[in-house]
C-alpha positions in Angstrom: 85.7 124.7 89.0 84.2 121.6 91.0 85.7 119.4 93.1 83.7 116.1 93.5 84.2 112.4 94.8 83.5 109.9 92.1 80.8 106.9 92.4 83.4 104.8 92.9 85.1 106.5 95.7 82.1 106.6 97.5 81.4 103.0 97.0 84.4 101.5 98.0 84.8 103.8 100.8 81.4 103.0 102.4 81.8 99.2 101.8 85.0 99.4 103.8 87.3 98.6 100.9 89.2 102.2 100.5 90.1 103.2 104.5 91.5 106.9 103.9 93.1 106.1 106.8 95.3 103.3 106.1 95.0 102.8 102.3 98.2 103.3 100.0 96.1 106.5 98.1 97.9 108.8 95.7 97.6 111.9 93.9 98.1 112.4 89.9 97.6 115.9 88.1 95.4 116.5 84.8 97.1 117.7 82.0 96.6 118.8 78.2 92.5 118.5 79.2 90.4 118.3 81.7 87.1 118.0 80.0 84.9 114.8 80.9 87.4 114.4 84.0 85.1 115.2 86.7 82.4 112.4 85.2 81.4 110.9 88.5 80.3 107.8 86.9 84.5 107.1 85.8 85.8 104.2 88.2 89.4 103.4 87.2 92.4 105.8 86.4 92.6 103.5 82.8 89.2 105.1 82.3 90.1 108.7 83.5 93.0 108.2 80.9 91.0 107.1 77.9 88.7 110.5 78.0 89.3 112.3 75.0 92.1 114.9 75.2 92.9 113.8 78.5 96.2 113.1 80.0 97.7 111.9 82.7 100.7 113.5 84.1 103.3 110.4 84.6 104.4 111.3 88.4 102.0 110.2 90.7 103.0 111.1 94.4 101.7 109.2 97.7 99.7 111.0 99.9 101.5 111.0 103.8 99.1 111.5 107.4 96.0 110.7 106.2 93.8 110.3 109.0 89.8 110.6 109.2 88.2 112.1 112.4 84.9 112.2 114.0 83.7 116.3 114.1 80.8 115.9 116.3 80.7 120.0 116.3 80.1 120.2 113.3 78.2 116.8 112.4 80.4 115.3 110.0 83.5 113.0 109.7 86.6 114.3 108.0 89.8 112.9 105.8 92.9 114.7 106.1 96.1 114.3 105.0 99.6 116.1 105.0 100.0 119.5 102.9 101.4 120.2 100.6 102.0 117.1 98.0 104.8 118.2 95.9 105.7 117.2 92.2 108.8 117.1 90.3 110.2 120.1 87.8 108.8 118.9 84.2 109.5 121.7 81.6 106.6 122.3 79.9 103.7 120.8 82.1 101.0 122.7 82.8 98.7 120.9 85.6 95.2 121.4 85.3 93.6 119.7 88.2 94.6 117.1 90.8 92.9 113.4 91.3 93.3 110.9 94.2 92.6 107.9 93.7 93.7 104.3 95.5 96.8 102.8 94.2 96.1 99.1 96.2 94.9 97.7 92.6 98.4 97.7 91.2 97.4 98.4 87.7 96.0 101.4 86.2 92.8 99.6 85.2 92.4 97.8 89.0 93.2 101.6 90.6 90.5 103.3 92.0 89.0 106.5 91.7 88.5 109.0 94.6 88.2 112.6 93.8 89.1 115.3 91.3 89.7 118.7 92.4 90.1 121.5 89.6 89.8 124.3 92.6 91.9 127.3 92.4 94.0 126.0 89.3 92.3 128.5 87.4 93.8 128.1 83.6 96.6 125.7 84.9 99.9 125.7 87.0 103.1 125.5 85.2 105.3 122.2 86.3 108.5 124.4 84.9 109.8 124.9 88.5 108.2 121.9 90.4 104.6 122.0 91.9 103.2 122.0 95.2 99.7 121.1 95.7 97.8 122.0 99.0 95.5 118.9 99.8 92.4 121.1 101.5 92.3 120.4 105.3 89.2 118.3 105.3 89.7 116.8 101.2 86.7 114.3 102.2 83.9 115.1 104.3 81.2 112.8 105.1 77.8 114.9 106.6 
């Protein structure tokens, strides 16, 4: 399982070109395989595609209430946004981890790459019925 924040991410974030406050950022869910997903080094979600065996689910949802906050308690800055993020009912989808990534580009090739979380998916969640993802509390954390 890993959850990690890809090069990219963390580039465009610290030059002030992804605010994960106000940006238009979006989830998609891994499916078929999620091998080679968690590269860091991947910067676009035309390059997440073109791994291997894996593929992108076609609903992508928005993310709502994101908001970043100083935690000077605890040293650190956080991103947060509204749980959960729920997909449609696709008969025989099984998700096998969730990316967020920054749709501003307007192309799959110009959109950004944020994170990839496989955490607690364990060998997949079935799409059958719908599926509701829980975005952790602090998804970003800068220490």
């Amino acid at each position: 399982m890993a959850a990690i924040v890809y090069n990219r991410g963390k580039t465009r974030i610290l030059a002030g070109d992804t605010p994960l406050d106000t940006a238009d950022l979006r989830v998609l869910i891994i499916v078929t395989s999620k091998t080679g997903a968690d590269n860091p080094d991947l910067d676009t979600v035309a390059e997440l595609d073109a791994v291997g065996t894996v593929a992108i689910h076609t609903e992508r949802v928005a993310l709502a209430g994101e908001a970043v906050a100083q935690d000077d308690a605890n040293d650190r800055a956080n991103a947060t946004a509204t749980s959960p993020v729920t997909f449609a009912p696709a008969a025989g989808v099984n998700g096998l981890a969730s990316v967020v990534y920054d749709e501003g580009g307007g192309t799959d090739a110009t959109r950004h790459l944020i994170s990839f979380d496989d955490t607690n998916w364990g060998a997949g969640k079935a799409m059958d019925g719908g599926l509701e993802i829980n975005i952790p509390t602090q998804w970003l954390r800068g220490q």
